[in-house]
N, C-alpha and C positions, 0 to 999 in steps of 0.2 A: 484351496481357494474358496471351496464351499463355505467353511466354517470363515472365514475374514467375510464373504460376501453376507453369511447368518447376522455376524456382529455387527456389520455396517447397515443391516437392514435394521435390527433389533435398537439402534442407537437414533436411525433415521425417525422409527416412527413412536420415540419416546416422547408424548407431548411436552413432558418437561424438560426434557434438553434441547426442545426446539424454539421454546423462548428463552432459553439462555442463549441458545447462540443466535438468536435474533436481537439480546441484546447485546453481544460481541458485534452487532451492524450498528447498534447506536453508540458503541463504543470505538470505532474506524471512525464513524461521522465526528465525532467529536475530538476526536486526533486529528483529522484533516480540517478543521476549523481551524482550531489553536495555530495547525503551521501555516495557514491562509494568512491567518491575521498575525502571524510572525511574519511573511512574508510583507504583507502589504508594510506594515511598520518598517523592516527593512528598506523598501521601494521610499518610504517617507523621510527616511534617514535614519533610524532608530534602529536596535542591535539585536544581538539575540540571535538562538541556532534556529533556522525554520527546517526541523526537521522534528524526527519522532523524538530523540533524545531531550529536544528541545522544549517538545510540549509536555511530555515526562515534568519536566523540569517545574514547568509553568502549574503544573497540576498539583504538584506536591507542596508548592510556595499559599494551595490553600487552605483553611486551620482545620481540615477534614483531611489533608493532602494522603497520607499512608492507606487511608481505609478506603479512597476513591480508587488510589491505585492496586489496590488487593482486587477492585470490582471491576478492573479495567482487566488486568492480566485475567481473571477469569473468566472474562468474558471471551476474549480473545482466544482462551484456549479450549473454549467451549464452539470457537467457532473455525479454529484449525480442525478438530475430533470432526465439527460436520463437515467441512473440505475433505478428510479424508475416508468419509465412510459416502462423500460423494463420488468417491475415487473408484468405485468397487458396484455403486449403481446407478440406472439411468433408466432414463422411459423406455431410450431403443438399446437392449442387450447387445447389441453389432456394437453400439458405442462405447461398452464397457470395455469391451477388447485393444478398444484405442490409444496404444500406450502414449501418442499425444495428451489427449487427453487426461490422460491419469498423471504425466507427467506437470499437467498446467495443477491439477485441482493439490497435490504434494505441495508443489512450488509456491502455494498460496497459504495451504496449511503452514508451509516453514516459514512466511515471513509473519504471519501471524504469532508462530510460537516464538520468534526471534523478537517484536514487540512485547509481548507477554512478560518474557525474561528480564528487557529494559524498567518493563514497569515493576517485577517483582524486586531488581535489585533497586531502584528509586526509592520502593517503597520502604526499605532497609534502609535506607541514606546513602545508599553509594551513589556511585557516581558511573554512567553509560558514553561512550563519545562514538556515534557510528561514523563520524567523520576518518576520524584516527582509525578505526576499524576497517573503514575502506582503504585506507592511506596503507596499514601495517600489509591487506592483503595482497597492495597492487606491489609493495618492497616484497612482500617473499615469492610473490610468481614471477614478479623481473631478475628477482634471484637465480629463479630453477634454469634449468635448462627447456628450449620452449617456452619461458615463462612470457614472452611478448606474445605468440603464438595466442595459448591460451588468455590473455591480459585482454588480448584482442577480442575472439570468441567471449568473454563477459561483456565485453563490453556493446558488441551487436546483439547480444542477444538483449540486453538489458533497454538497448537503442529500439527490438520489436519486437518487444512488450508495451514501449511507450505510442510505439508507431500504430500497436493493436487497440492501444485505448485511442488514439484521435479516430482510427477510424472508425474504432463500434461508437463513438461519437456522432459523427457527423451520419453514418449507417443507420443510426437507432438498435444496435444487434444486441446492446443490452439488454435489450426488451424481453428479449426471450429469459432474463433473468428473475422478470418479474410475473406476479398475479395478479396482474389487474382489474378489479371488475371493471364495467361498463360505466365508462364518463369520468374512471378516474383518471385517465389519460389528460383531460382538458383544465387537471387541477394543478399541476403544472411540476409533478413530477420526470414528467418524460426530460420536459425543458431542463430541470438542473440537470439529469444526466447527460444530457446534450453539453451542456456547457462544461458540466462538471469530469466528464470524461475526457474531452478535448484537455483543459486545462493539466490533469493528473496525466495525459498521454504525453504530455509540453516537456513538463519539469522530469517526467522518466526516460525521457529519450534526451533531454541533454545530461543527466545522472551517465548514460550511456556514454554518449559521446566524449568525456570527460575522463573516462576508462583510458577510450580508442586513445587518447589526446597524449595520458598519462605512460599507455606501452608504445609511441609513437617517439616521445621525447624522453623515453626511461626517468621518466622523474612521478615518484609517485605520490606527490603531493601533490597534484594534480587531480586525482580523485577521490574528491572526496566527501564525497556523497550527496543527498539530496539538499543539503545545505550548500553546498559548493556551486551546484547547479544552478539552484537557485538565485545565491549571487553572483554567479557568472554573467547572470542575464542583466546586470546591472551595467554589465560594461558595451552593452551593445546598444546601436545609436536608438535613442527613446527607452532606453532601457528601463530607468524607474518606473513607467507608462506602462513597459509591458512586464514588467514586475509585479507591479501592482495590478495588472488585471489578470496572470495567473496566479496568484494571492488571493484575487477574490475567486477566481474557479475554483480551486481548490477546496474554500469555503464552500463554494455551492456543490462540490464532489461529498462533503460534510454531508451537507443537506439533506442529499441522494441519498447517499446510505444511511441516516435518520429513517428516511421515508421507507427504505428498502428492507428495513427491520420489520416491517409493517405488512409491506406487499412480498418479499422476496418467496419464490417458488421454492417451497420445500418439502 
């Protein structure tokens, strides 16, 4: 443990890996734009995946598209490596023990390296669908034996993670993510997080829900991922309304993590 704790430290206090994976924050922000403003398009009528596969998609359609995406996946996986070597340290030593904890900071590193993967295969020309990726996973766990069981267990957990961003939302508990100096509170970072948290807490907790929905009716087309959720919210009364305005939170979750490339404690 000593020698992973050496490397996670040696990795931590690399000045030049810390602005790469500070630009892996301006490369989330700018993934949560693109599916904001897929999203709001959707809410207007207009088509398109709003999810990561989707903004993949949208990135590679420009005449630089291969060489952004090479600088996305690295970014990305420069910023899973510091999720994980934040996994192993902390101010308070009691908290490294916390396999809570080490468990969230993992969890983030892999969805990070699971984007990374979509943009490295885009970047190649292929082709990513996490829709169908959720869909194939929720077919072979309703397969298994237990597979509703556990179908289920993804699906509340994934329901509070979302439920954990509206609250560090409306809490401010993100706060403790950042370095702020003095007054840059009032420039109005805090407020996208606010908003922008809330909004990303929205669309991950109905992702969840979608799950529950999917081992509830054994049909696993049902979930299917952040795109699914996303248009689910279409069919709900004012739906395009409130489509459209977690579309633009989203966008301003964007924003956040722009800025938090900047200020983020590291």
């Amino acid at each position: 443990m000593s020698t992973a704790k050496d490397a996670a430290r040696a990795t931590k206090g690399s000045d030049g890996f810390r602005w790469v994976a500070r630009a892996g924050f301006v490369v989330v922000g700018i993934i949560h734009i693109i599916i904001g403003s897929l999203a709001v398009s959707i809410a207007l009528g207009g088509g398109g995946d709003a999810d990561q596969d989707g903004a993949m998609q949208q990135v590679r359609f420009s005449p630089v598209g291969g060489l952004l995406l090479a600088v996305i996946a690295a970014g990305l996986i420069a910023l899973a490596v510091w999720q994980i070597a934040s996994a192993f340290l902390a101010a308070n030593p009691e908290e490294t023990k916390k396999w809570g904890r080490r468990v969230k900071f993992f969890g983030i590193a892999l969805s990070y390296l699971v984007i990374a993967g979509m943009a490295i295969i885009f970047a190649f020309g292929g082709e990513a669908d996490s829709e169908k990726a959720s869909q194939t996973l929720s077919a072979v766990l309703l397969a298994a034996p237990a597979g509703v069981v556990l179908l289920v267990i993804i699906g509340l957990t994934v329901f509070g993670v979302g439920i954990g961003f509206v609250v560090s939302g409306f809490t401010r508990g993100f706060k403790k993510l950042l370095d702020l100096p003095s007054g840059v509170e009032r420039g109005g970072i805090v407020t996208f997080g606010v908003v922008g948290y809330i909004a990303k807490g929205i669309a991950v907790a109905v992702t969840g829900v979608l799950f529950v929905v999917a081992a509830f009716t054994n049909d696993p087309d049902t979930s299917s991922g952040l795109d699914g959720a996303l248009h689910s919210l279409v069919a709900l009364p004012l739906g395009p309304v409130i489509l459209c305005a977690v579309g633009a939170g989203l966008a301003v979750y964007g924003l956040f993590c722009i800025a938090r490339s900047r200020y983020a404690r590291m």
